[in-house]
C-alpha positions, 0 to 999 in steps of 0.5 A: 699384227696389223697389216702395214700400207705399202707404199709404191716403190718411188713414192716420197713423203711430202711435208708442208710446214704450217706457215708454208700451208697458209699460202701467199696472196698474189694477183699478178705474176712476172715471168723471165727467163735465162737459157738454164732457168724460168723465173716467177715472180709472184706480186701482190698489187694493191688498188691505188698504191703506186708501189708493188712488192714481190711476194714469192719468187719461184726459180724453175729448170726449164723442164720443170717450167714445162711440166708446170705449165702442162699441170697448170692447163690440166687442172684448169681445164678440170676446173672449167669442167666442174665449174664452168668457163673461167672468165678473162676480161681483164687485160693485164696492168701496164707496169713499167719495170725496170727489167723486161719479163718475157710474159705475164699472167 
């Protein structure tokens, strides 16, 4: 009898349907906030298409925002390690909104 792989104690199984894994294209982000929860929306922009339509919309704790953005930056600083400086020369779209996000990205 083969020897089965044991798996550590807390270990969960994750699974990523196919039409999940083809992933949504988003060239801007909007985040806002409330006392008890981030929200991201992701928002593909179009050149000289007035309109922008919200892709994806992810709703975080505040904890998880966190652990999210300390992910983000470990992963961007392996990248530059690997790749080099990634460049930011492009100042953010001036988009007038119908609410106020907190920041952009």
């Amino acid at each position: 009898m083969a020897e089965e792989k044991k798996k550590p104690k807390n270990s969960v199984n994750i699974e990523l349907p196919e039409e999940i894994a083809e992933g949504i294209y988003s060239n801007l982000a909007i985040i806002s906030h409330s006392q008890s929860e981030f929200v991201v929306d992701f928002i593909r922009m179009v050149p000289n298409v007035p309109k922008a339509k919200v892709k994806s919309r992810v709703i975080l704790t505040p904890q998880h925002a966190k652990r999210l953005l300390k992910a983000l930056n470990d992963n961007v600083v392996k990248f530059e390690k690997q790749y080099g400086p990634i460049k930011d020369n492009q100042q953010p779209p001036n988009i007038p909104l119908n609410f106020t996000p907190t920041a952009q990205a």
